[in-house]
PyMOL Python script that loads the backbone (N, CA, C, O; Angstrom):
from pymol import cmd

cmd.read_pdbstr("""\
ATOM      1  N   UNK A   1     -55.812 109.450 -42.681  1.00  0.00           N
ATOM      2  CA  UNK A   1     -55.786 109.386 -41.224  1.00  0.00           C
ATOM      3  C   UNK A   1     -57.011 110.085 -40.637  1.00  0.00           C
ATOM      4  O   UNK A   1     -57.647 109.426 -39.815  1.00  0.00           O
ATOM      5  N   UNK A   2     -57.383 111.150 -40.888  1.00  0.00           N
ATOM      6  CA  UNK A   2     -58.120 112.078 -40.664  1.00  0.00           C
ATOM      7  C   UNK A   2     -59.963 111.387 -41.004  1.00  0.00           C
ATOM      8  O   UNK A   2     -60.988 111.423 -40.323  1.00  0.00           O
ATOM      9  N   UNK A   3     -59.654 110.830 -42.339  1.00  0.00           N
ATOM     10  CA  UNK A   3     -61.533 110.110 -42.432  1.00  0.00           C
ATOM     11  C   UNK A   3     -61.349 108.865 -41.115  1.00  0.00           C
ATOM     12  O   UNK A   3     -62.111 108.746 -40.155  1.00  0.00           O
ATOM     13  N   UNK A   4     -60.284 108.135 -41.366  1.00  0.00           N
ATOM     14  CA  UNK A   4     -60.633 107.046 -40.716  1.00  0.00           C
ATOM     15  C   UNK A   4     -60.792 107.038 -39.123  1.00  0.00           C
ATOM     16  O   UNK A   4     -61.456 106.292 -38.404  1.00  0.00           O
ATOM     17  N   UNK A   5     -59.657 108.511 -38.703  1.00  0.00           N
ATOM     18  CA  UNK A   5     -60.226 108.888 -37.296  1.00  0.00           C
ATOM     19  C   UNK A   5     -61.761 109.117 -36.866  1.00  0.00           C
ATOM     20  O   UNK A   5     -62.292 108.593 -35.887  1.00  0.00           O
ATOM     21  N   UNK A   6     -62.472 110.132 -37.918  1.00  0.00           N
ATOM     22  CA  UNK A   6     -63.694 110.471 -38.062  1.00  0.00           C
ATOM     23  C   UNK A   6     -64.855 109.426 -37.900  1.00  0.00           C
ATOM     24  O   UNK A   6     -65.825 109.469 -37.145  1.00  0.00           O
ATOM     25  N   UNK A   7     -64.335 108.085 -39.195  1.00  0.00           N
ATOM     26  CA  UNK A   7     -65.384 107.453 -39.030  1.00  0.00           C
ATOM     27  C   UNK A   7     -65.397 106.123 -37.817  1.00  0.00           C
ATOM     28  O   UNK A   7     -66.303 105.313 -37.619  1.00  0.00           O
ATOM     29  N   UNK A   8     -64.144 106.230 -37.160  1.00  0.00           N
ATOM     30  CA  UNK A   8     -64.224 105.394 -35.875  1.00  0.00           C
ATOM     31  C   UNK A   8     -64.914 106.448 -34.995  1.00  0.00           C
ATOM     32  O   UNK A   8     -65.739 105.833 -34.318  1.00  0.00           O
ATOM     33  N   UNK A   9     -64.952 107.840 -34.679  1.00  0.00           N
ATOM     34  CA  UNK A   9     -66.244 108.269 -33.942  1.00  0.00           C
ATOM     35  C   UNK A   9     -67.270 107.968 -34.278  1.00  0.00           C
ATOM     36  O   UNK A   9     -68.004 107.370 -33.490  1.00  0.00           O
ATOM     37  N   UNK A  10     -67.540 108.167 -35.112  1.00  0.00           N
ATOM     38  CA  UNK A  10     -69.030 107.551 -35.961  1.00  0.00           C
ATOM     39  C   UNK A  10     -69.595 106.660 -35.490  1.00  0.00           C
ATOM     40  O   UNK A  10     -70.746 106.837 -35.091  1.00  0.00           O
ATOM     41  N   UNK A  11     -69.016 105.488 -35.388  1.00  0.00           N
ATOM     42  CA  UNK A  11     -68.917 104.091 -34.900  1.00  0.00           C
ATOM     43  C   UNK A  11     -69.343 104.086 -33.248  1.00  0.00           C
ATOM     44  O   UNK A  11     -70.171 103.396 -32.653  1.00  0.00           O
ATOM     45  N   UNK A  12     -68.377 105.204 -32.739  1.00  0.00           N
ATOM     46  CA  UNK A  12     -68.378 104.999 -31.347  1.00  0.00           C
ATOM     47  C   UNK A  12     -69.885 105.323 -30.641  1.00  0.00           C
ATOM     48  O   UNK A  12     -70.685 104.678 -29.963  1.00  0.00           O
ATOM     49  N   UNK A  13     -69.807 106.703 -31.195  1.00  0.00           N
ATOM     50  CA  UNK A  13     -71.028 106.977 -30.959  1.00  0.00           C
ATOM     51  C   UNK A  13     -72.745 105.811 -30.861  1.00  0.00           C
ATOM     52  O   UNK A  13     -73.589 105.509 -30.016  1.00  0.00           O
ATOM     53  N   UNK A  14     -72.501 105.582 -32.029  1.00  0.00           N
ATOM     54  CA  UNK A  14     -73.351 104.392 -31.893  1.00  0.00           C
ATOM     55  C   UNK A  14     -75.161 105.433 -32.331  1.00  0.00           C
ATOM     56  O   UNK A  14     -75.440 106.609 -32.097  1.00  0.00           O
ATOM     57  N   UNK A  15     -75.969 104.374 -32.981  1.00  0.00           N
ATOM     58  CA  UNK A  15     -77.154 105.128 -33.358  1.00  0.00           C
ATOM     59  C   UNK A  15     -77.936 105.888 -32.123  1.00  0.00           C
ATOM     60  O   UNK A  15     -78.773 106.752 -32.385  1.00  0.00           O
ATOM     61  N   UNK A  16     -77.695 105.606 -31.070  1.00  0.00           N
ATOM     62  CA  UNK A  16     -78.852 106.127 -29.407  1.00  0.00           C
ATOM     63  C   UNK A  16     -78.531 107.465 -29.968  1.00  0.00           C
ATOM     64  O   UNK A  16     -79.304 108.187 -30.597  1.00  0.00           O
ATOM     65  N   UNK A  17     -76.807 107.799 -29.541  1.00  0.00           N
ATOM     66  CA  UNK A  17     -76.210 109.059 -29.965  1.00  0.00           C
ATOM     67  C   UNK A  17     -76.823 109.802 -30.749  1.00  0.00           C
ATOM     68  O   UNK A  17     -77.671 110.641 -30.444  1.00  0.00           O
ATOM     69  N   UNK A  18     -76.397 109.514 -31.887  1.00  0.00           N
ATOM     70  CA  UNK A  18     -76.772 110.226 -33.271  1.00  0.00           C
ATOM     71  C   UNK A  18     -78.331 110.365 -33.613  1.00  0.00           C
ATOM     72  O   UNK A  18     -78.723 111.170 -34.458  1.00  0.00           O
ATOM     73  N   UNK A  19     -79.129 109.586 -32.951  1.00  0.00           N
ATOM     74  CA  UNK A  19     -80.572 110.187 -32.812  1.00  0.00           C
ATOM     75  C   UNK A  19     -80.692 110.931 -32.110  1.00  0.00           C
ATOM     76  O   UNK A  19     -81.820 111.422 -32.157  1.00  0.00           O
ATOM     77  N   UNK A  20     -80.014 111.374 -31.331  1.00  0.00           N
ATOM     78  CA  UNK A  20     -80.638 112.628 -30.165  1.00  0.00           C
ATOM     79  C   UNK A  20     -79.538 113.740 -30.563  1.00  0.00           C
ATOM     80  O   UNK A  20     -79.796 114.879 -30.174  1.00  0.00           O
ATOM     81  N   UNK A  21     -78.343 113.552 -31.290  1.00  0.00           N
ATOM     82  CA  UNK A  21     -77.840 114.315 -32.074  1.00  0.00           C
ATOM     83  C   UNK A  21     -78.839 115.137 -33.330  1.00  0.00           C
ATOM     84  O   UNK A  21     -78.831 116.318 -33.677  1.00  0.00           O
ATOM     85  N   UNK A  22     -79.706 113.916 -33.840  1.00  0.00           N
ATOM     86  CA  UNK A  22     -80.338 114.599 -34.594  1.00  0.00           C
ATOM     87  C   UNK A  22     -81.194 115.389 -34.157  1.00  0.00           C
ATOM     88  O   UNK A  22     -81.243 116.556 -34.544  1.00  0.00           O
ATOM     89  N   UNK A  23     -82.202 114.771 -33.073  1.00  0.00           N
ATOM     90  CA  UNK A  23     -83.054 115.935 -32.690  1.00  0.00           C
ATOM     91  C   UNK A  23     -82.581 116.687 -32.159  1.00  0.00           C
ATOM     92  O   UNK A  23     -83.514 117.425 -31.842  1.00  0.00           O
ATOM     93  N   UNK A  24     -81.416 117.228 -31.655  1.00  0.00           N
ATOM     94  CA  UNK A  24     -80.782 118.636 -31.364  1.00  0.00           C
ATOM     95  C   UNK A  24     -80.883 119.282 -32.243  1.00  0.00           C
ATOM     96  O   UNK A  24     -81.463 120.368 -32.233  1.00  0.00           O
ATOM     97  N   UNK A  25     -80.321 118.746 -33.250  1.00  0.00           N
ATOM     98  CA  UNK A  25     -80.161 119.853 -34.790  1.00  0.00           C
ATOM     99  C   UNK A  25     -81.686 120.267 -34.895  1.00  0.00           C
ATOM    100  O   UNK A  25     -82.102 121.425 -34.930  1.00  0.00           O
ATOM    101  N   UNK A  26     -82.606 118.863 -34.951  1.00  0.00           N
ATOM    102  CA  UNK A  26     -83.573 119.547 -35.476  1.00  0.00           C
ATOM    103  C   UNK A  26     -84.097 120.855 -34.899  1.00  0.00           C
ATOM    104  O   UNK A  26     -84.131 121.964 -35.434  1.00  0.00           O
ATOM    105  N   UNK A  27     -84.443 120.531 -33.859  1.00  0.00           N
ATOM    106  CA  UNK A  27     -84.325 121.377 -32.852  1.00  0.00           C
ATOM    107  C   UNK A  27     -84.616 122.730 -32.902  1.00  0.00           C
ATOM    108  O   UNK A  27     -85.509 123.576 -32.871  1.00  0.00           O
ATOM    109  N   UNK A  28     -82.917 122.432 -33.036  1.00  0.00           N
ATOM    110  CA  UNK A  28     -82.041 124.446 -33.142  1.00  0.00           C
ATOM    111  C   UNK A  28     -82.686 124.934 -34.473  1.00  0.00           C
ATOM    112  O   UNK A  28     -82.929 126.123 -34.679  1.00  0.00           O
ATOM    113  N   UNK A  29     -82.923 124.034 -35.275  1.00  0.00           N
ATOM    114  CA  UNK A  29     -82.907 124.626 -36.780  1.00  0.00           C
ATOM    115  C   UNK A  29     -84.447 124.970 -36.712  1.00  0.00           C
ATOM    116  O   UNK A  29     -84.757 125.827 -37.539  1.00  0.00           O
ATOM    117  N   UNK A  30     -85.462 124.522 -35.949  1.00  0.00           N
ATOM    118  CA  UNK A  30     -86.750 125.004 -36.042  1.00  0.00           C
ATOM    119  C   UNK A  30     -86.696 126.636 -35.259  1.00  0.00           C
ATOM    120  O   UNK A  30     -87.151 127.666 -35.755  1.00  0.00           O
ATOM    121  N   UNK A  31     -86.094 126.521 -34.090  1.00  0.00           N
ATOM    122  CA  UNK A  31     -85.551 127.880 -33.188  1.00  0.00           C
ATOM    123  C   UNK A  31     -85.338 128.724 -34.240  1.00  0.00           C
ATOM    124  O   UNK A  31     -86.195 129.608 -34.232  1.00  0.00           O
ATOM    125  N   UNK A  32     -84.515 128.838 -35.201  1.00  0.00           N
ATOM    126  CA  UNK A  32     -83.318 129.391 -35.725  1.00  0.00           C
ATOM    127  C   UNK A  32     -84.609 129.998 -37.208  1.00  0.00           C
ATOM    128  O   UNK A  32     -84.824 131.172 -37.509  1.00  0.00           O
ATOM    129  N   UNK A  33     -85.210 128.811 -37.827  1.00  0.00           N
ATOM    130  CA  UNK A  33     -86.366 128.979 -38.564  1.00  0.00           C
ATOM    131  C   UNK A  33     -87.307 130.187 -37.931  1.00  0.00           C
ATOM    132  O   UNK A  33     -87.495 131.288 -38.447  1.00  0.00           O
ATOM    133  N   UNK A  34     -87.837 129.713 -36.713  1.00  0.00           N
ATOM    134  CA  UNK A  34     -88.906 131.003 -36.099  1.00  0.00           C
ATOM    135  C   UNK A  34     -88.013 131.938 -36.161  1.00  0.00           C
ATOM    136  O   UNK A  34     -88.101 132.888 -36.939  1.00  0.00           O
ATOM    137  N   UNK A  35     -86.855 131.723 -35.167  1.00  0.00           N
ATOM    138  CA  UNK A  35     -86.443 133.221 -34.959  1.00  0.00           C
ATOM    139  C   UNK A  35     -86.019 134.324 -36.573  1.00  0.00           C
ATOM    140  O   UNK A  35     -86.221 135.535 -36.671  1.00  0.00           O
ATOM    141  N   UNK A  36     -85.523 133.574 -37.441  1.00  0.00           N
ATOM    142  CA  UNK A  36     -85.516 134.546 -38.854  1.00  0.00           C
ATOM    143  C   UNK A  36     -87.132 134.858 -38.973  1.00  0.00           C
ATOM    144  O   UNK A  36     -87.529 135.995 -38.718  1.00  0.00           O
ATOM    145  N   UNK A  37     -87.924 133.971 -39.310  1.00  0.00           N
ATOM    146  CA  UNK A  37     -89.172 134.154 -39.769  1.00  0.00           C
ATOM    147  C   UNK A  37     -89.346 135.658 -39.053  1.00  0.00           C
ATOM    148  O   UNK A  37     -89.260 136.604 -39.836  1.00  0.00           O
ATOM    149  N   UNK A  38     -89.563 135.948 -37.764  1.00  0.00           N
ATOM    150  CA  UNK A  38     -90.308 137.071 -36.697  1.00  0.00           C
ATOM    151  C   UNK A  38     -89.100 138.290 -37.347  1.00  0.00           C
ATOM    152  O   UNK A  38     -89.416 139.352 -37.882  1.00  0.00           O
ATOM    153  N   UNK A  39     -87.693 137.794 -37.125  1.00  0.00           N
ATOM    154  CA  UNK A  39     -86.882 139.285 -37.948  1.00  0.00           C
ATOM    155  C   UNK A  39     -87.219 139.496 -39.284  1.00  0.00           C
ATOM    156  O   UNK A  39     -86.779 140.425 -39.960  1.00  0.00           O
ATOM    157  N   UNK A  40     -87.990 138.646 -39.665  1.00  0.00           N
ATOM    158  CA  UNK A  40     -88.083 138.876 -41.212  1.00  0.00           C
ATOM    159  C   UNK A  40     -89.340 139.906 -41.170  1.00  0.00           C
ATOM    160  O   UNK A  40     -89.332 141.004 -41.725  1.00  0.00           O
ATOM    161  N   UNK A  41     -90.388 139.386 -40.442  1.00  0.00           N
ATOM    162  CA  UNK A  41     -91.821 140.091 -40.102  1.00  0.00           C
ATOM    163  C   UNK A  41     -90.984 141.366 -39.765  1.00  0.00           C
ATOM    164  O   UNK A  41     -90.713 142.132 -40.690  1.00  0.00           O
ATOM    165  N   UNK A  42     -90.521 141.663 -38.393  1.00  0.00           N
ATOM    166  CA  UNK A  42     -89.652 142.862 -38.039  1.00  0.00           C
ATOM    167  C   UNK A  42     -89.435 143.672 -39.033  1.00  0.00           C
ATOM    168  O   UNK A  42     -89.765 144.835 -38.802  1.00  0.00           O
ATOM    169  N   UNK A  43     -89.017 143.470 -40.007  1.00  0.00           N
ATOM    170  CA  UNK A  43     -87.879 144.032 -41.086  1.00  0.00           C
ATOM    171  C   UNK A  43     -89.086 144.707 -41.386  1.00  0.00           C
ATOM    172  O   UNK A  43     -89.455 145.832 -41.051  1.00  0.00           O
ATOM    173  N   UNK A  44     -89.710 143.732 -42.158  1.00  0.00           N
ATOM    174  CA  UNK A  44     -91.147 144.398 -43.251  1.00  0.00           C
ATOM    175  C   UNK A  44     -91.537 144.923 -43.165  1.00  0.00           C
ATOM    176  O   UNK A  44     -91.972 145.628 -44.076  1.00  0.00           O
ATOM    177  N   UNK A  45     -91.916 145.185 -40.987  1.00  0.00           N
ATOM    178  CA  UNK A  45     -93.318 146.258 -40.493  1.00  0.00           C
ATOM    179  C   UNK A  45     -92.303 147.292 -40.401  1.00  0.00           C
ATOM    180  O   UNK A  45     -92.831 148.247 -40.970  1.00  0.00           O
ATOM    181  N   UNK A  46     -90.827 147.753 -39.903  1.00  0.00           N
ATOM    182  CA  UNK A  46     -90.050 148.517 -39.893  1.00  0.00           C
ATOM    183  C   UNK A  46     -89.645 149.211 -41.300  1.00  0.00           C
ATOM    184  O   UNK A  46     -89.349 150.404 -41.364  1.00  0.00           O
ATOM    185  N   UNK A  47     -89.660 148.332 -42.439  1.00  0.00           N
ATOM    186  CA  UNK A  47     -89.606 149.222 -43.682  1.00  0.00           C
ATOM    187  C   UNK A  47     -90.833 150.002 -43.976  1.00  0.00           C
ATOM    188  O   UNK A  47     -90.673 151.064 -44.578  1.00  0.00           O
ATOM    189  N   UNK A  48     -92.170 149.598 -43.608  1.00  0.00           N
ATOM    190  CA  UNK A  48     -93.270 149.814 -44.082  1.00  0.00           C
ATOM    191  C   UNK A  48     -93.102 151.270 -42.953  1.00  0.00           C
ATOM    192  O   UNK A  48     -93.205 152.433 -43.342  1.00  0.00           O
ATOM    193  N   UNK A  49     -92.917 150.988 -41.986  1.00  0.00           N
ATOM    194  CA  UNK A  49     -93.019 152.195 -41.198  1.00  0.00           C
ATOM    195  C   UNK A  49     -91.829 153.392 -41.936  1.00  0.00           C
ATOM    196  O   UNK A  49     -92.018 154.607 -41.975  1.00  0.00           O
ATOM    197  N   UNK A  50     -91.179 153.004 -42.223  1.00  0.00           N
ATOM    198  CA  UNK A  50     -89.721 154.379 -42.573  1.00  0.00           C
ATOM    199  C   UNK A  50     -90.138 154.751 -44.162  1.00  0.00           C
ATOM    200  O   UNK A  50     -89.761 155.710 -44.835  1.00  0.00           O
ATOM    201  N   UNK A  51     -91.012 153.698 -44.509  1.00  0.00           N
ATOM    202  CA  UNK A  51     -91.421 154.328 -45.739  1.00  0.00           C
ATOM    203  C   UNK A  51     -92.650 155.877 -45.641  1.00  0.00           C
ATOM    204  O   UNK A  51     -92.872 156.965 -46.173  1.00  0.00           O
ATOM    205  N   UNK A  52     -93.073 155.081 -44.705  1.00  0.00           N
ATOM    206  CA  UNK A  52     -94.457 155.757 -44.057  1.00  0.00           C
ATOM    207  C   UNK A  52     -94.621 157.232 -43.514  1.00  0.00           C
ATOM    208  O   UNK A  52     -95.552 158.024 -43.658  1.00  0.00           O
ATOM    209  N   UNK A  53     -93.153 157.374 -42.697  1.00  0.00           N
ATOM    210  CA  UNK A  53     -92.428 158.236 -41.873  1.00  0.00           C
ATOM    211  C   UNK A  53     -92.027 159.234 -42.936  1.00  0.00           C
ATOM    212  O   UNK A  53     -92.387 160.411 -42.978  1.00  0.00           O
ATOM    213  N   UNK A  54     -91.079 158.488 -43.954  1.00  0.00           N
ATOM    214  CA  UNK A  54     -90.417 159.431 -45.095  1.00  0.00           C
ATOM    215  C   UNK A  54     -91.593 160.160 -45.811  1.00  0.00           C
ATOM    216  O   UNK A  54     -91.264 161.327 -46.026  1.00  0.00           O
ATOM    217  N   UNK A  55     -92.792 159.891 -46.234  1.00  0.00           N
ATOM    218  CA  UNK A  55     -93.831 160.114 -46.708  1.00  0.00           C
ATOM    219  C   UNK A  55     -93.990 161.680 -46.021  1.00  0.00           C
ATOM    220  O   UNK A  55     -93.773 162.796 -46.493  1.00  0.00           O
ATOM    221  N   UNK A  56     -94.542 161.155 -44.486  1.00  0.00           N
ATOM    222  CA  UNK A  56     -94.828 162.220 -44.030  1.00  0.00           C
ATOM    223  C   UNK A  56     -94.130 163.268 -43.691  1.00  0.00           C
ATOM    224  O   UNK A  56     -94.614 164.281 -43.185  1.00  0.00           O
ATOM    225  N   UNK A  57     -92.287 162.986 -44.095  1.00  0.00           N
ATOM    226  CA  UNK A  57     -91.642 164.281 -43.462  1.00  0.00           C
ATOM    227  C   UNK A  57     -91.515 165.365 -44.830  1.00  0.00           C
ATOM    228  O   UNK A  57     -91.517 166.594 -44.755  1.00  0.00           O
ATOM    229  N   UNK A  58     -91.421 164.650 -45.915  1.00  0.00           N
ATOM    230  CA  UNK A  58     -91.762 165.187 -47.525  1.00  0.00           C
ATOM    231  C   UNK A  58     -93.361 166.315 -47.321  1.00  0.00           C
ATOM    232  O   UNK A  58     -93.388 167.520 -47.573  1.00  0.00           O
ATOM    233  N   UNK A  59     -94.482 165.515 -46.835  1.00  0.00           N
ATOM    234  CA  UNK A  59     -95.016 166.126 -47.181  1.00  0.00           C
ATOM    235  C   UNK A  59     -94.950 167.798 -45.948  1.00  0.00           C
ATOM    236  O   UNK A  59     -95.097 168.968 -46.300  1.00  0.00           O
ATOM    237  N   UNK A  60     -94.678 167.246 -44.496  1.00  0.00           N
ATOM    238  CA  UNK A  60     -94.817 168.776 -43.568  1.00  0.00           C
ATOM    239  C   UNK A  60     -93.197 169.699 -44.318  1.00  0.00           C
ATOM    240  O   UNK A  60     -93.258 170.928 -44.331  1.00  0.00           O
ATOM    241  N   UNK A  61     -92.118 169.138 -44.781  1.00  0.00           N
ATOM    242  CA  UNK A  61     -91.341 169.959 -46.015  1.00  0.00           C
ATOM    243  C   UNK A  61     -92.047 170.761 -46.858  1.00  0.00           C
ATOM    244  O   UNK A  61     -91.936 171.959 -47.119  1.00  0.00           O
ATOM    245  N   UNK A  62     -92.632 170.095 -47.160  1.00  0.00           N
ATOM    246  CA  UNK A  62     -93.684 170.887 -48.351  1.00  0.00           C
ATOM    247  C   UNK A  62     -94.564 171.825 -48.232  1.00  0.00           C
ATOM    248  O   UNK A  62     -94.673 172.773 -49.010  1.00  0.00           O
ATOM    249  N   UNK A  63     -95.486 171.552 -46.908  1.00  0.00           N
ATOM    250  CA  UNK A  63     -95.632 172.870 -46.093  1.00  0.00           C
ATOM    251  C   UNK A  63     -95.268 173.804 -45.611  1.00  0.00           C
ATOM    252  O   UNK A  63     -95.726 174.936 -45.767  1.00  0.00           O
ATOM    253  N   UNK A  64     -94.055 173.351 -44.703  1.00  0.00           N
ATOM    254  CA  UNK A  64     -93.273 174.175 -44.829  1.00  0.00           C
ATOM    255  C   UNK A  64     -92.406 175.282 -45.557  1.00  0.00           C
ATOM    256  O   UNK A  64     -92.152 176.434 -45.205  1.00  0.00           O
ATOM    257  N   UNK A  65     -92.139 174.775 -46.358  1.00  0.00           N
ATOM    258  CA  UNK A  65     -91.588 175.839 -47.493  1.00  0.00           C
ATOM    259  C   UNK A  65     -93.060 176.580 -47.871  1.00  0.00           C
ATOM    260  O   UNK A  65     -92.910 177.802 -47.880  1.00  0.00           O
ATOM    261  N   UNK A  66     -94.423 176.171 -48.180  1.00  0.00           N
ATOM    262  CA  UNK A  66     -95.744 177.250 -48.718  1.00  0.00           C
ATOM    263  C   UNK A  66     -95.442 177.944 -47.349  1.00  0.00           C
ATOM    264  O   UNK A  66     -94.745 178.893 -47.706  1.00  0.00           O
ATOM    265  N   UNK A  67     -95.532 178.002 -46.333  1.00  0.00           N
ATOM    266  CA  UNK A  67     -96.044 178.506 -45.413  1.00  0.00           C
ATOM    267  C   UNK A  67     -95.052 179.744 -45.383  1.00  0.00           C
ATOM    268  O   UNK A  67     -95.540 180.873 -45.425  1.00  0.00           O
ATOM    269  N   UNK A  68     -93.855 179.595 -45.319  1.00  0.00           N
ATOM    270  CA  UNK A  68     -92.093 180.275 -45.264  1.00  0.00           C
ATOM    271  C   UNK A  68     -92.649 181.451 -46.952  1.00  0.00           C
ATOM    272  O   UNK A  68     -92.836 182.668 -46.952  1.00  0.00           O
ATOM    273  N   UNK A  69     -92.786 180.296 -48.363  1.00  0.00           N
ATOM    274  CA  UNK A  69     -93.288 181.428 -49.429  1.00  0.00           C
ATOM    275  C   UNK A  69     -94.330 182.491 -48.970  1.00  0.00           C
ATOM    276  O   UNK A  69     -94.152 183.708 -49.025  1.00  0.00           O
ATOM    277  N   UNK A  70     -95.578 181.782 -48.453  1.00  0.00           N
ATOM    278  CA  UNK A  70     -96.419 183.263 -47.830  1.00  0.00           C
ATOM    279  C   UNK A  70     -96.539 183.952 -47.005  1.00  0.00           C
ATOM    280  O   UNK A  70     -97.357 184.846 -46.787  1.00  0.00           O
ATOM    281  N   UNK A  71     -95.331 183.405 -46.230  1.00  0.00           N
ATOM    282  CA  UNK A  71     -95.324 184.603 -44.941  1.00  0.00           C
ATOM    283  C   UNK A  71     -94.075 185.947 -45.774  1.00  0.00           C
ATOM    284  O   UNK A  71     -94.135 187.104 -45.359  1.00  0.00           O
ATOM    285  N   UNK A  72     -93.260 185.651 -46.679  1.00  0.00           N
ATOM    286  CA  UNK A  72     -91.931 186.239 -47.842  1.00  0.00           C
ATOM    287  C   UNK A  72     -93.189 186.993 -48.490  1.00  0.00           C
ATOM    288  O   UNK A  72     -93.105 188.204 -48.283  1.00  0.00           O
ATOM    289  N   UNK A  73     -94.149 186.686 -49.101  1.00  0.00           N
ATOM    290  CA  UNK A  73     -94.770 186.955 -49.679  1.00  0.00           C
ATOM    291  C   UNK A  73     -95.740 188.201 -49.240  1.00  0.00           C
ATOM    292  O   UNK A  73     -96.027 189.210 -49.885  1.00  0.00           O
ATOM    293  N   UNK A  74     -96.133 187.813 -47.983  1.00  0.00           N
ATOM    294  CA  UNK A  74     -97.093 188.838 -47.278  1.00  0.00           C
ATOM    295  C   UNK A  74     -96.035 189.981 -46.522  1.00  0.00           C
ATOM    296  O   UNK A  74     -96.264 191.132 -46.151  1.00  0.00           O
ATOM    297  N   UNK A  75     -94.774 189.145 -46.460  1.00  0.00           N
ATOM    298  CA  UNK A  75     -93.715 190.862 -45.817  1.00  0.00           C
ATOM    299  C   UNK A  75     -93.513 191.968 -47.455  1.00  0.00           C
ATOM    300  O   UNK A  75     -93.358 193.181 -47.600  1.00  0.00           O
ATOM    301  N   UNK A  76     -93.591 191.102 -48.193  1.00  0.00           N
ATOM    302  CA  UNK A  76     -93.137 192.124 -49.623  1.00  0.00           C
ATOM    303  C   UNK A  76     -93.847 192.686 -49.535  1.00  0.00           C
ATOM    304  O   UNK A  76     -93.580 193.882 -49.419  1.00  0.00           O
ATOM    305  N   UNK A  77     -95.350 192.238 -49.524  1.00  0.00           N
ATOM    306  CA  UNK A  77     -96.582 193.083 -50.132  1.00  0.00           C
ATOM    307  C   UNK A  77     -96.847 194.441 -48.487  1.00  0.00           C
ATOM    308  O   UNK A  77     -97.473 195.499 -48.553  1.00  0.00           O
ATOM    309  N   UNK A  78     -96.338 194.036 -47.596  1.00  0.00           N
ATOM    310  CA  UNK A  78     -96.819 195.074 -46.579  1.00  0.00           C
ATOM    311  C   UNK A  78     -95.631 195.868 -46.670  1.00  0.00           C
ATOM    312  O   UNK A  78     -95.654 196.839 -45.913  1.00  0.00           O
ATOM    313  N   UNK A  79     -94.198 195.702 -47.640  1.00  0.00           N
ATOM    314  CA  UNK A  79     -93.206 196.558 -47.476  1.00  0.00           C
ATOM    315  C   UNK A  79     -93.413 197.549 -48.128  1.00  0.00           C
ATOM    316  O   UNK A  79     -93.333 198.700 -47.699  1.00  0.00           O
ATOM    317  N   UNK A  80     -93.881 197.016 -49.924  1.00  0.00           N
ATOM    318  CA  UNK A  80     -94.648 198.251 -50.605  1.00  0.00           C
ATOM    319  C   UNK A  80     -95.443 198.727 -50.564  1.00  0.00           C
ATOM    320  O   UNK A  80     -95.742 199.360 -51.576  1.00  0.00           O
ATOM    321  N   UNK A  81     -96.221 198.772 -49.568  1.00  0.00           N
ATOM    322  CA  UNK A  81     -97.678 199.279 -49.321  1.00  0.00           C
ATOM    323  C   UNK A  81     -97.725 200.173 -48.512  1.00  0.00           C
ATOM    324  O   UNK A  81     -98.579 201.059 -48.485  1.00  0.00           O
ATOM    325  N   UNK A  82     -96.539 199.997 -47.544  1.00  0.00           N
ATOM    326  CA  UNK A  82     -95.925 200.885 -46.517  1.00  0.00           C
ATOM    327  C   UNK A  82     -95.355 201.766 -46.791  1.00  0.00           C
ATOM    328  O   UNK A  82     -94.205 201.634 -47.211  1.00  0.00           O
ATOM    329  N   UNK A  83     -96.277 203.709 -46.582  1.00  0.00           N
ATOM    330  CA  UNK A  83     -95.511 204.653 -46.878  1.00  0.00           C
ATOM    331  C   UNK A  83     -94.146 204.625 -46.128  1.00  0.00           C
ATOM    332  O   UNK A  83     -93.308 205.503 -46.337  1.00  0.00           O
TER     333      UNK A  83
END
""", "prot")
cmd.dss("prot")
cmd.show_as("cartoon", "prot")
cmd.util.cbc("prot")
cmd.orient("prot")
C-alpha cells in the first residue's frame, strides 16, 4: 500500500516538479558543503591557536616557578647571612 501510494506521487508530481526538486537539493547541499568546509577551516585555525596558547602558558609556568626558585633562593641566602 505504502510503495504504491508513494509511487502515484511520483507520477503526480510529474518531471517540471522533480527538476526543481532537484535543484533545491542541489542547492542546499552546495550551502551545506561551504558551510562545513569554513567550520572545518574554523576548527583547524582554532586548534592551531589552543595549541599555540597551551605552548605559551607551559612555557610563562616555567618561568614562573625559576623566578618563585630564585626569589626562595635569594631569601635563604640573605637569612644566613643575616646576623
Amino acid at each position: 500500500m505504502f510503495i504504491s501510494g508513494s509511487g502515484q506521487q511520483v507520477e503526480q508530481l510529474g518531471n517540471h516538479d522533480l527538476a526543481n526538486r532537484i535543484n533545491e537539493l542541489t542547492e542546499e547541499n552546495l550551502r551545506l558543503s561551504t558551510t562545513e568546509r569554513k567550520a572545518t577551516a574554523e576548527n583547524e585555525r582554532l586548534q592551531h591557536q589552543v595549541t599555540e596558547l597551551e605552548d605559551d602558558l607551559a612555557a610563562v609556568r616555567t618561568s614562573l616557578r625559576r623566578m618563585i626558585r630564585s626569589e626562595n633562593h635569594s631569601q635563604k641566602k640573605n637569612t644566613t647571612t643575616t646576623p
